[in-house]
TORVEXRO-344939 format. One record per residue (C-alpha): residue number from 1; y, x, z; residue in one letter. Coordinates in steps of 0.25 Angstrom, whole numbers, plus 2048, in hexadecimal, padded with zeros to 3 digits. Each point is the difference from the previous one (the first is absolute). Layout:
<resi=NUM | y=Y | x=X | z=Z | resn=A>
...
% end
This chain:
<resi=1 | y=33E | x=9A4 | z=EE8 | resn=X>
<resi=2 | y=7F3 | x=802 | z=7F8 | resn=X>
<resi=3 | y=7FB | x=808 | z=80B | resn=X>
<resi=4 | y=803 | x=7F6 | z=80B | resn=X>
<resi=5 | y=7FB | x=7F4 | z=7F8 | resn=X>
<resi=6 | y=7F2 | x=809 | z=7FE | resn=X>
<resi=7 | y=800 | x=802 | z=80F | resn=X>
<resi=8 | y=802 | x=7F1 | z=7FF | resn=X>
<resi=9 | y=7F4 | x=7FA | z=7FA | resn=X>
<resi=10 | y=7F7 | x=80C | z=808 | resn=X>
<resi=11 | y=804 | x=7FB | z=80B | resn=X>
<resi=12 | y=7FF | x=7EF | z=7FC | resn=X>
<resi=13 | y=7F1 | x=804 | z=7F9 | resn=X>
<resi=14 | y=7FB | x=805 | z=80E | resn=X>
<resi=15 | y=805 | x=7F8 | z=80B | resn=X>
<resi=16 | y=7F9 | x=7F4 | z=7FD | resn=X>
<resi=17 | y=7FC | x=7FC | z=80F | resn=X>
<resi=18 | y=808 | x=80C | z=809 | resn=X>
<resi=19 | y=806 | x=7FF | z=80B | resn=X>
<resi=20 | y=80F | x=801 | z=7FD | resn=X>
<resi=21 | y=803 | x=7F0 | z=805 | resn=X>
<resi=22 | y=80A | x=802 | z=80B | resn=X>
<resi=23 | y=809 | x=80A | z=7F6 | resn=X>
<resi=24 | y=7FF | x=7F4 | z=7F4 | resn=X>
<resi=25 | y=803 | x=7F6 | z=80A | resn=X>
<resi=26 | y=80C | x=805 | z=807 | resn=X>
<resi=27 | y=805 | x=803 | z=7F1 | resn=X>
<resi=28 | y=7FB | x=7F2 | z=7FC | resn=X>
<resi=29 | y=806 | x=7F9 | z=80A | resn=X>
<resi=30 | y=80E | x=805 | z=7FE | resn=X>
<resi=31 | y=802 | x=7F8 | z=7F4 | resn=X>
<resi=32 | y=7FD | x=800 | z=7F3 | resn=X>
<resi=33 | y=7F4 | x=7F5 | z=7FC | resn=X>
<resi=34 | y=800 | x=7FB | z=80F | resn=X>
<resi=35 | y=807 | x=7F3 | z=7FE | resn=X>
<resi=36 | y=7F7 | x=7FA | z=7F5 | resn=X>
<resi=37 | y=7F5 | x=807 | z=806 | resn=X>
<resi=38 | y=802 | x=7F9 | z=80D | resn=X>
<resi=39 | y=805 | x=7F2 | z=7F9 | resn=X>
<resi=40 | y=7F3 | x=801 | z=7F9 | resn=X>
<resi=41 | y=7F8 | x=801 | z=80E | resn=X>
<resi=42 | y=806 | x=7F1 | z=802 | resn=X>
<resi=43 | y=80B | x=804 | z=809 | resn=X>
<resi=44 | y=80E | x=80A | z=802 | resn=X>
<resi=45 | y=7FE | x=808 | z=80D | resn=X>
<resi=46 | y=808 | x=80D | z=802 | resn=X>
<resi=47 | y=7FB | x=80E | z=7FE | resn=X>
<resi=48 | y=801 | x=804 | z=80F | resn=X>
<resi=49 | y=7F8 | x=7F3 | z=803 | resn=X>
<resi=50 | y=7F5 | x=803 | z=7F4 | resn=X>
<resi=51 | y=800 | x=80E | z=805 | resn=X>
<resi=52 | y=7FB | x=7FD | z=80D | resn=X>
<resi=53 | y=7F5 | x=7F6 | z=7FC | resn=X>
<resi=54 | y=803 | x=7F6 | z=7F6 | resn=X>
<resi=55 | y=7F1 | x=7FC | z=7FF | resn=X>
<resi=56 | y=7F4 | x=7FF | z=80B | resn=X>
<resi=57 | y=7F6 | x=80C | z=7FF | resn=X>
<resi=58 | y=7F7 | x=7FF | z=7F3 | resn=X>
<resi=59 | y=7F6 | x=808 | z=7F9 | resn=X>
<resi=60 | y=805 | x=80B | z=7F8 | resn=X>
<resi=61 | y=7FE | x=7F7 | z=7F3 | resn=X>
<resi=62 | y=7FE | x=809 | z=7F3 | resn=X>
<resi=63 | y=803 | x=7FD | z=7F2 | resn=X>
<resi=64 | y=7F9 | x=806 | z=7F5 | resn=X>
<resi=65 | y=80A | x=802 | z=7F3 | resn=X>
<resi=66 | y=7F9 | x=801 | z=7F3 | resn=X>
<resi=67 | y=806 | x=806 | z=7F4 | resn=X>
<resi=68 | y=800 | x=801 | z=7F1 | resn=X>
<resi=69 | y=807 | x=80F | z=7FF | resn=X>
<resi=70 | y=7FF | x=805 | z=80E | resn=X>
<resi=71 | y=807 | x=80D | z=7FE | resn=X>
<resi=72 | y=80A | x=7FB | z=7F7 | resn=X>
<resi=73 | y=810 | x=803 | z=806 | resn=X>
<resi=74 | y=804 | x=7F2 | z=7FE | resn=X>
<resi=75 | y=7F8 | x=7FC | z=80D | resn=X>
<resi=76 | y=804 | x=80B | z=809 | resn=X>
<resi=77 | y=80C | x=7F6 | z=804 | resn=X>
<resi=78 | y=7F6 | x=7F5 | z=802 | resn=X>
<resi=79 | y=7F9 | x=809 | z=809 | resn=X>
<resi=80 | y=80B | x=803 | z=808 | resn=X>
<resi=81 | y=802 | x=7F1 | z=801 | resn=X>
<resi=82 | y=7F0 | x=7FE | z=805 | resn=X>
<resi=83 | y=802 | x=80A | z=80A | resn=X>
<resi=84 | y=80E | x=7FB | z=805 | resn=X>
<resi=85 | y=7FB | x=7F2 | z=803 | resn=X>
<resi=86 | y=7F3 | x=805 | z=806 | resn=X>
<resi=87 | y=807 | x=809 | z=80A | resn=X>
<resi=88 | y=809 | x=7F6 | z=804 | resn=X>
<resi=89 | y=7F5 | x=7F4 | z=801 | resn=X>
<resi=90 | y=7F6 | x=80A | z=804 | resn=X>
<resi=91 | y=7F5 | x=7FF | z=7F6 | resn=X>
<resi=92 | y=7F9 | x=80B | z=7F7 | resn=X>
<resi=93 | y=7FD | x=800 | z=7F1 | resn=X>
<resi=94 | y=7F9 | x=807 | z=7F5 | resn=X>
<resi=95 | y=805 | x=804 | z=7F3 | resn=X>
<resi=96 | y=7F3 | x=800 | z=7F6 | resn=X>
<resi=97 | y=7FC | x=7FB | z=7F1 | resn=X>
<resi=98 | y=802 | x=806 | z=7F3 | resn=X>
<resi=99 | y=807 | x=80D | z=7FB | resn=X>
<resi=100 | y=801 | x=7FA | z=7F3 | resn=X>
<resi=101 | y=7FE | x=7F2 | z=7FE | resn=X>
<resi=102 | y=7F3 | x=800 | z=801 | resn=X>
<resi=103 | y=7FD | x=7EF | z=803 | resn=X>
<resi=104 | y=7F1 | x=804 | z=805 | resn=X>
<resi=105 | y=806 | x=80A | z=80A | resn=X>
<resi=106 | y=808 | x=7F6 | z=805 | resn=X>
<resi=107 | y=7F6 | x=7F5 | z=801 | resn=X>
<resi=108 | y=7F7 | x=80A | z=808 | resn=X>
<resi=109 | y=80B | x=805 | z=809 | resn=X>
<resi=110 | y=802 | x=7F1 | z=803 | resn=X>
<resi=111 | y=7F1 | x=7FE | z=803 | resn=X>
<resi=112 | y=800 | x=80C | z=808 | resn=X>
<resi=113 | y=80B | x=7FB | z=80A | resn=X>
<resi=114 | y=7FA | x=7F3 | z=801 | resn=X>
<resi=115 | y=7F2 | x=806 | z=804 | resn=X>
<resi=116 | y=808 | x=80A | z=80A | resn=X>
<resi=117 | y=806 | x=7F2 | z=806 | resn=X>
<resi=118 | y=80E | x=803 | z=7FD | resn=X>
<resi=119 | y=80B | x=7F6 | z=807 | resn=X>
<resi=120 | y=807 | x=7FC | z=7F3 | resn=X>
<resi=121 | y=801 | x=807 | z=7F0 | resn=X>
<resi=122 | y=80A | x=803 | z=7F8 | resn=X>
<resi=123 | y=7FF | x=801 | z=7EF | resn=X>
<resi=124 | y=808 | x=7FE | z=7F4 | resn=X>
<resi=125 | y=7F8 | x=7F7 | z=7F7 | resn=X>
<resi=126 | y=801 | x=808 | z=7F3 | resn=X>
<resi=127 | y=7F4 | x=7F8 | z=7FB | resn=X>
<resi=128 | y=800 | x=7F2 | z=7FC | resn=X>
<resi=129 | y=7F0 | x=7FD | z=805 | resn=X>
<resi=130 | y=7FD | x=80E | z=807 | resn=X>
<resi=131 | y=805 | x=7FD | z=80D | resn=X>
<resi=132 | y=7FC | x=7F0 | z=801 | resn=X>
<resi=133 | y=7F3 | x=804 | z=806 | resn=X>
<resi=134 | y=803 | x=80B | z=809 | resn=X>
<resi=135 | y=80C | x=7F8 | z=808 | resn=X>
<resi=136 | y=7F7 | x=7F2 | z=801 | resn=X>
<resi=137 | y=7F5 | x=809 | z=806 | resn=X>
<resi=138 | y=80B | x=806 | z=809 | resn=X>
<resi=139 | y=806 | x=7F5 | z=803 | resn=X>
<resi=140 | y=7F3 | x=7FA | z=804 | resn=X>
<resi=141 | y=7FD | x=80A | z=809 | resn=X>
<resi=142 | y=80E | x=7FC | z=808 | resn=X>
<resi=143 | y=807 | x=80A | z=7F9 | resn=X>
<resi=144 | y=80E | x=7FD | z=7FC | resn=X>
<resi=145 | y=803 | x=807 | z=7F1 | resn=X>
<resi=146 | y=80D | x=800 | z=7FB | resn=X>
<resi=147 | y=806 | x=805 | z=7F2 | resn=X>
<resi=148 | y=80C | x=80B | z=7FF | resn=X>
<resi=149 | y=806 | x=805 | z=7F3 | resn=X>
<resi=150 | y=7F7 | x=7F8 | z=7F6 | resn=X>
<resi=151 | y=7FB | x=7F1 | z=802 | resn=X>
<resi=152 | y=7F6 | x=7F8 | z=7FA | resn=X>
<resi=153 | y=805 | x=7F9 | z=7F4 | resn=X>
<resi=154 | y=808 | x=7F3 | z=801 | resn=X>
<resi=155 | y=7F4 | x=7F5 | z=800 | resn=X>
<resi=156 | y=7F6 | x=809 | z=803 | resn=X>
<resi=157 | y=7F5 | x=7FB | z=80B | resn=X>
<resi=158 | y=802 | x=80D | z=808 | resn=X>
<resi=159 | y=800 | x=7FC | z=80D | resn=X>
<resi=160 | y=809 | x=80B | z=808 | resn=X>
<resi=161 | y=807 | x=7FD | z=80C | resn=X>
<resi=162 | y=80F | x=804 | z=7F9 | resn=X>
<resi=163 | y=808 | x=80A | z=7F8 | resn=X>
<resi=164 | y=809 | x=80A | z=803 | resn=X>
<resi=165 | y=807 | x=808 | z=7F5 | resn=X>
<resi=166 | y=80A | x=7FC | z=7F5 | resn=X>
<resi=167 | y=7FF | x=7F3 | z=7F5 | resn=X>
<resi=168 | y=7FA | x=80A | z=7F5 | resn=X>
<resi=169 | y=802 | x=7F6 | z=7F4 | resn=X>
<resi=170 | y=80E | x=7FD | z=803 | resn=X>
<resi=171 | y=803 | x=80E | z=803 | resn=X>
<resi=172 | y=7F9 | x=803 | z=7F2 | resn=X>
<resi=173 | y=809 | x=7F4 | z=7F9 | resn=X>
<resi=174 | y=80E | x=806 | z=807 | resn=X>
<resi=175 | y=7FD | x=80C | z=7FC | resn=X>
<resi=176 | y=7FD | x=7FC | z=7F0 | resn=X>
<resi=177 | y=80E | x=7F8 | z=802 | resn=X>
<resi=178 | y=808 | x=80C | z=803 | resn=X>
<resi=179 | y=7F8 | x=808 | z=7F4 | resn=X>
<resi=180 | y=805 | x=7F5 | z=7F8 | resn=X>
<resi=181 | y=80E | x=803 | z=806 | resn=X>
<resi=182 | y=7FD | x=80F | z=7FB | resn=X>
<resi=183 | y=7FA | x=7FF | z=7F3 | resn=X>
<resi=184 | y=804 | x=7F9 | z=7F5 | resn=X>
<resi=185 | y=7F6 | x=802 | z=7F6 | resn=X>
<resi=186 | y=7F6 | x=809 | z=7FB | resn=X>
<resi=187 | y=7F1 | x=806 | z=807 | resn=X>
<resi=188 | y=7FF | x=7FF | z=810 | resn=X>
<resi=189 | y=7F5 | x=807 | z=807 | resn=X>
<resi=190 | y=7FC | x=7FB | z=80D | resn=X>
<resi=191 | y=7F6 | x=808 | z=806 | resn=X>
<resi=192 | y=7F5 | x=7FD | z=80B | resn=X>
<resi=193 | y=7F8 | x=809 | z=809 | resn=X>
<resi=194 | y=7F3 | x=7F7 | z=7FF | resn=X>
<resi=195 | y=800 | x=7F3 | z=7F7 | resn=X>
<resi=196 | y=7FA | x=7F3 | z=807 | resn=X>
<resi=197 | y=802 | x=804 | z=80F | resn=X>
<resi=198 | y=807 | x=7F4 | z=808 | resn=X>
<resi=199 | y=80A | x=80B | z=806 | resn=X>
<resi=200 | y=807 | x=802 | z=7F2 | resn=X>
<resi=201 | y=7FB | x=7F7 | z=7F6 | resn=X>
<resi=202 | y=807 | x=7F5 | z=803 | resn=X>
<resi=203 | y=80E | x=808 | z=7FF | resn=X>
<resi=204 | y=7FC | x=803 | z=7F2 | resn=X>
<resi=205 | y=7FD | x=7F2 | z=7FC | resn=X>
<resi=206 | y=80C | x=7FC | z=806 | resn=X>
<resi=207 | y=809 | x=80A | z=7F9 | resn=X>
<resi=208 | y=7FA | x=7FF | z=7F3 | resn=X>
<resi=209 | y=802 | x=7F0 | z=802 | resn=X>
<resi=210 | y=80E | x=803 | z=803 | resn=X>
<resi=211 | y=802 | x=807 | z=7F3 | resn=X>
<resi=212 | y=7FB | x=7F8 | z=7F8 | resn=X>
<resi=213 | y=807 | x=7F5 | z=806 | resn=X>
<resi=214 | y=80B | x=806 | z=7FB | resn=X>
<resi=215 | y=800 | x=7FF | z=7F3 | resn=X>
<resi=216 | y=805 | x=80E | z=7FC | resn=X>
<resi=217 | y=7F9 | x=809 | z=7F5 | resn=X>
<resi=218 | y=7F8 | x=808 | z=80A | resn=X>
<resi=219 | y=7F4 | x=806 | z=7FF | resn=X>
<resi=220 | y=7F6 | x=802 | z=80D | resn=X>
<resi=221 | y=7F6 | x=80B | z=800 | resn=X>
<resi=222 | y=7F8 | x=800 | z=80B | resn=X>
<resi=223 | y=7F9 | x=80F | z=806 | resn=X>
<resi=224 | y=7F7 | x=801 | z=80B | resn=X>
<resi=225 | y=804 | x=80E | z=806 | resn=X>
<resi=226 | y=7F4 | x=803 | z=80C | resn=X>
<resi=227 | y=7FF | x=7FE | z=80F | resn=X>
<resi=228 | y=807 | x=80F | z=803 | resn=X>
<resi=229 | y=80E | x=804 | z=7FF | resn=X>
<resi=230 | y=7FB | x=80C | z=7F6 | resn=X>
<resi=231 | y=7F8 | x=7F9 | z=7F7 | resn=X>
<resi=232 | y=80C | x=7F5 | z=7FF | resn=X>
<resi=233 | y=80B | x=80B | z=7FC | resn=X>
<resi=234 | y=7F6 | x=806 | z=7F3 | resn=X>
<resi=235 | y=7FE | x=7F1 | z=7FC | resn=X>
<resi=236 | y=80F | x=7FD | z=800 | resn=X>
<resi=237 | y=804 | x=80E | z=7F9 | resn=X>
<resi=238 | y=7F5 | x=7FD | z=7F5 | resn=X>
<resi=239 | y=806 | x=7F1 | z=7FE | resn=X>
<resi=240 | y=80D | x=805 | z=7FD | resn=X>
<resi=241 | y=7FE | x=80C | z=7F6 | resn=X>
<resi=242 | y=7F8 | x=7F7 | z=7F9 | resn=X>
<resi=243 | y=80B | x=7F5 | z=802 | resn=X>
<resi=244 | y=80E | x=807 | z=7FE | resn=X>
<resi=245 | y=806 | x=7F1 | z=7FC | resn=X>
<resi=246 | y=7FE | x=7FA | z=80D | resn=X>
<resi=247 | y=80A | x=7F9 | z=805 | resn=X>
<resi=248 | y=7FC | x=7FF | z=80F | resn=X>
<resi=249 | y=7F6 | x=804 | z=80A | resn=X>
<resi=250 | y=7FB | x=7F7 | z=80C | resn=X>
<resi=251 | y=7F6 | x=801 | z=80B | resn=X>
<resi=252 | y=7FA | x=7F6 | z=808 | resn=X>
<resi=253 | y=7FA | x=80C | z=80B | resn=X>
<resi=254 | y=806 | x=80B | z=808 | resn=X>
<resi=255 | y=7F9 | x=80D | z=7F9 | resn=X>
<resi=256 | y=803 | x=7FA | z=7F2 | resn=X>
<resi=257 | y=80E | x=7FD | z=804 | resn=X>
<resi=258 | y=801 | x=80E | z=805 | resn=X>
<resi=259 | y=7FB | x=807 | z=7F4 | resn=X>
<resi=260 | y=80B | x=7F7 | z=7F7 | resn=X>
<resi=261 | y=80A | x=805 | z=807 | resn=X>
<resi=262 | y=7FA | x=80D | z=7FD | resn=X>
<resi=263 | y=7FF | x=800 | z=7F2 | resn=X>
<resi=264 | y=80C | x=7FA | z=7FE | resn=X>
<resi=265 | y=808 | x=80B | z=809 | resn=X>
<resi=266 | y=7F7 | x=80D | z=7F6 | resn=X>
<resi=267 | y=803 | x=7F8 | z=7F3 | resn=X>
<resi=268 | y=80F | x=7FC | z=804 | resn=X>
<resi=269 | y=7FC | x=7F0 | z=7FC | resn=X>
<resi=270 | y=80D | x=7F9 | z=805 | resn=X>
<resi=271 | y=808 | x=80A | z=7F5 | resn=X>
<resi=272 | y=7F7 | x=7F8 | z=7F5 | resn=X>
<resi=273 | y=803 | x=7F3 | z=808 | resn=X>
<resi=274 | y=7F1 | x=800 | z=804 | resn=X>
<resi=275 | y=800 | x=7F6 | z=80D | resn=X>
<resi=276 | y=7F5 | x=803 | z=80B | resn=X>
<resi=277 | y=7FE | x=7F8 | z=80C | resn=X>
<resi=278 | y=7F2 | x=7FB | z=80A | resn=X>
<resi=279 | y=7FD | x=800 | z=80F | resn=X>
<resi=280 | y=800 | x=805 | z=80D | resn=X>
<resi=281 | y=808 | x=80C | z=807 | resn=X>
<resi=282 | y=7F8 | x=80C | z=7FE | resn=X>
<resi=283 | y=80A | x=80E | z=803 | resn=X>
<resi=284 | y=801 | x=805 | z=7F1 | resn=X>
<resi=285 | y=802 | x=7F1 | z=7FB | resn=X>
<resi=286 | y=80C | x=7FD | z=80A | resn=X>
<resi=287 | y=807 | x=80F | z=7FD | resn=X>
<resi=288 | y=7FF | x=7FC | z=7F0 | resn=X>
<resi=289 | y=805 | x=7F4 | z=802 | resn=X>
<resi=290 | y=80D | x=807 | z=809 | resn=X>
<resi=291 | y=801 | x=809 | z=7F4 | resn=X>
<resi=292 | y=800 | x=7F6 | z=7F4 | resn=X>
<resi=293 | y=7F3 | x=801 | z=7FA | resn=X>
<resi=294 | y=7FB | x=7F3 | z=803 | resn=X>
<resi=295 | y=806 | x=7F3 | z=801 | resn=X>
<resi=296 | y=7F9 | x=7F9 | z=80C | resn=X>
<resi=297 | y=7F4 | x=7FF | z=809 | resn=X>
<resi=298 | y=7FB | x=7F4 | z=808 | resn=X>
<resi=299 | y=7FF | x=802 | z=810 | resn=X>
<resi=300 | y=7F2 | x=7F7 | z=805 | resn=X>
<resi=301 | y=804 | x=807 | z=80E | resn=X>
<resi=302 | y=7F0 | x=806 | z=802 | resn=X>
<resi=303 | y=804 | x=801 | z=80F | resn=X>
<resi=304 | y=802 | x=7F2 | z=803 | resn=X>
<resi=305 | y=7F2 | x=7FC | z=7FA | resn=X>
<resi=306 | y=7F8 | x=80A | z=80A | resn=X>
<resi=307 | y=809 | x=7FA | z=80D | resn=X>
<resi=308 | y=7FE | x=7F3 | z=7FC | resn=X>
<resi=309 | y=7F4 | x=7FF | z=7FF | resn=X>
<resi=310 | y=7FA | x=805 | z=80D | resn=X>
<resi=311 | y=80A | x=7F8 | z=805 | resn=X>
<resi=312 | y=7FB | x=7F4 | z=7F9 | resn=X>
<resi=313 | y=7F3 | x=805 | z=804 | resn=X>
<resi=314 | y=803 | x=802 | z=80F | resn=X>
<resi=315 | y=808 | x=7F3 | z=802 | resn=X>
<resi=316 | y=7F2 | x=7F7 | z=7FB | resn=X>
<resi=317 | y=7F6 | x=808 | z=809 | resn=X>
<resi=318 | y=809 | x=7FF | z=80B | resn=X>
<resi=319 | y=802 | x=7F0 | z=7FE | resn=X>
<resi=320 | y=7F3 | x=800 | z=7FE | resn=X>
<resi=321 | y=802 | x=7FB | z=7F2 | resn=X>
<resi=322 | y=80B | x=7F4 | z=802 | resn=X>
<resi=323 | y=80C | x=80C | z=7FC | resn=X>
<resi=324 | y=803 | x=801 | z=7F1 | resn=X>
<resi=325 | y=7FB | x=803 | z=7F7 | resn=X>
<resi=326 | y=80A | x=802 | z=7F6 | resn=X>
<resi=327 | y=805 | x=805 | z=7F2 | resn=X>
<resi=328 | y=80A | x=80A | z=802 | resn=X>
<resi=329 | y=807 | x=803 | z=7F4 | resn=X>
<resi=330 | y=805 | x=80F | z=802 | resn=X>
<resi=331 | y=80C | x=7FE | z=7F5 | resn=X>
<resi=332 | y=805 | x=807 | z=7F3 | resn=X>
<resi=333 | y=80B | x=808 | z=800 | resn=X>
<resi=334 | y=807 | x=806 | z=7F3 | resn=X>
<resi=335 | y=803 | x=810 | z=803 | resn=X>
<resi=336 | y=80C | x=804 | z=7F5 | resn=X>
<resi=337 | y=807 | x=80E | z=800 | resn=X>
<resi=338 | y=80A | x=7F7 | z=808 | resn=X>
<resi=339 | y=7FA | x=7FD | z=80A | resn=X>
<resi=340 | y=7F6 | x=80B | z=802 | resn=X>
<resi=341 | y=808 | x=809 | z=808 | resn=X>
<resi=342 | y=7FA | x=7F9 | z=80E | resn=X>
<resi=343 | y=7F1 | x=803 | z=7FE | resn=X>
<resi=344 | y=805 | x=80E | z=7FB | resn=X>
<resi=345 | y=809 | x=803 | z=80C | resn=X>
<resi=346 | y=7F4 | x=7FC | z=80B | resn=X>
<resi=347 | y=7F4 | x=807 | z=803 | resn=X>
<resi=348 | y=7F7 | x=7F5 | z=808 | resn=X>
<resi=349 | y=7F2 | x=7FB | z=803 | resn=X>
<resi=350 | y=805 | x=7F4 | z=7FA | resn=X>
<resi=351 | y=800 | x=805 | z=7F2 | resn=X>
<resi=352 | y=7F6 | x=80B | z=803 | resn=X>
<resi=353 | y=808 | x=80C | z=7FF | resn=X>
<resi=354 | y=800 | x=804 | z=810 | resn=X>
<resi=355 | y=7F6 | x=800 | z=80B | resn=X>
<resi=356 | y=80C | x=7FF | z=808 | resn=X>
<resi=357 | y=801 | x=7F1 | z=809 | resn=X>
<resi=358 | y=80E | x=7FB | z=800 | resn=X>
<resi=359 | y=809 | x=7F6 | z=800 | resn=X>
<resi=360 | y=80A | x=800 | z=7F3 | resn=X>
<resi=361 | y=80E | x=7FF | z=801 | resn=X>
<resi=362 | y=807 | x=7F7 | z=7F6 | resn=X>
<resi=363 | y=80F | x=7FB | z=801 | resn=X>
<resi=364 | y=807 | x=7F8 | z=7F4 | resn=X>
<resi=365 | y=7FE | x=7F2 | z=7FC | resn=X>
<resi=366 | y=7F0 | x=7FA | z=7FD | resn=X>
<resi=367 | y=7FF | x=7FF | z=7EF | resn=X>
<resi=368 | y=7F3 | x=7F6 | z=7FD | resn=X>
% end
């Protein structure tokens, strides 16, 4: 699975733009996503009728996607996603920004597409003032911009067309409320790859809002761990030997939920009654959960915030600007040892694991 899942990003980090849209659309069009996709385009029609022509012939719009950690696994699924709903809307996109979270990286990236013209763009707002300049000019320019995965904060003047990616505050408060559920006194450290960025902040403040809230004895300590997976791990690894009376360990990012569940499996932490917990479905987090060595992790469904967004970026140049936009929030979803078998048992695009497009059987009643 390792090997597939390399194969997997390979393949995601290179496409940008090819030439495989009849494969993704047949794919595409079978099922999954098509229904809210085509809702979305303002009407139902069927998939034999939307794979004749469900559009009059258009230029090959192309949307530029910026990003804050390009190379980082979470967004493979996301770009699986992008090139799903440009294969079966026929558009192309590019995958640019900042291998690790470099704001003025981004900012040029952004400038960049705008000089090159680009049809629409595509940025978590992980800044709260960064970005305002660089999408007004955008948008200016007759350039619809639109957020994924971070958004400006509540209040702010950022003027972006629309967000797509989960409500990160409330995420962040839920999750404080099942720490709360855990732990019921004693020090907590909450880990966070890079403080202040709009993409995770906001879960941090909402999860030390919700303990506090509670009343309990417990005390936070905050840790910043780094941008990559590696550098996350060692930081994770040096807070705990140097705090063996932790009583839980929580992440608000993918790599930093990973390495928890890492340091929690090679020091045996649930035998001390050590609680562990973050975000997002990265392999190694998801087999430790299956195996006890972490209590939960938090699916934000990184797919769904690539295809909706070309698609939300596809239906206001095709309307000429009278469809959408509109915030789409992509959900919160508590992963527990069980309910985790499902994301073990699958090997998809729609989670990053597979190259692989397909359609994914599933029988039994729907749990919300």
């Amino acid at each position: 699975m390792t090997n597939e899942r390399d194969d997997a990003q390979d393949e995601v980090q290179g496409a940008a733009g090819e030439g495989t849209a009849n494969r993704m659309r047949r794919g595409l069009l079978q099922g999954a996503g098509l229904g809210a996709a085509l809702a979305m385009m303002g009407g139902m029609i069927t998939p034999a009728q939307a794979a004749e022509a469900p559009f009059p012939s258009h230029k090959r719009w192309k949307i530029v996607f910026v990003n804050h950690v390009t190379t980082n696994p979470f967004f493979v699924p996301t770009q699986y996603g992008i090139q799903d709903a440009c294969a079966m809307l026929n558009m192309d996109y590019q995958w640019t920004g900042s291998a690790n979270a470099d704001v003025g990286e981004m900012v040029n990236a952004m400038n960049a597409a705008i000089a090159a013209k680009a049809d629409a763009i595509a940025v978590p707002i992980v800044d709260p003032k960064a970005f305002n300049g660089p999408i007004q000019k955008a948008l200016d320019a007759g350039i619809p911009v639109f957020a994924y995965n971070a958004d400006a904060p509540r209040g702010s003047t950022n003027p972006r067309l629309a967000y797509i990616g989960q409500d990160l505050y409330l995420s962040g408060y839920q999750m404080g409320e099942r720490i709360v559920s855990l732990v019921d006194s004693g020090l907590v450290g909450l880990f966070i790859a890079t403080p202040g960025q709009l993409n995770i902040q906001p879960r941090l403040d909402g999860a030390s809002d919700a303990i506090k809230k509670s009343g309990k004895k417990i005390e936070i300590q905050t840790i910043a761990t780094g941008a990559t997976v590696n550098e996350e791990l060692s930081k994770i690894k040096s807070f705990y030997l140097g705090h063996q009376d932790v009583k839980g360990m929580f992440a608000v990012d993918a790599g930093s939920t990973q390495g928890i569940a890492q340091v929690m499996k090679e020091s045996k932490l649930p035998e001390k009654g050590v609680h562990g917990g973050g975000f997002d479905l990265l392999p190694t987090t998801v087999q430790l959960i299956h195996d006890g060595f972490l209590d939960f992790t938090i699916d934000q469904q990184p797919y769904v915030q690539g295809f909706y967004t070309v698609v939300e970026a596809f239906t206001y140049l095709a309307s000429g600007g009278l469809v959408g936009p509109a915030d789409v929030n992509s959900g919160l979803k508590f992963v527990t040892k069980s309910t985790v078998d499902p994301y073990l048992n699958t090997s998809t695009r729609y989670e990053g694991k597979s190259t692989k497009a397909q359609i994914v059987p599933r029988s039994g009643a729907i749990k919300s």
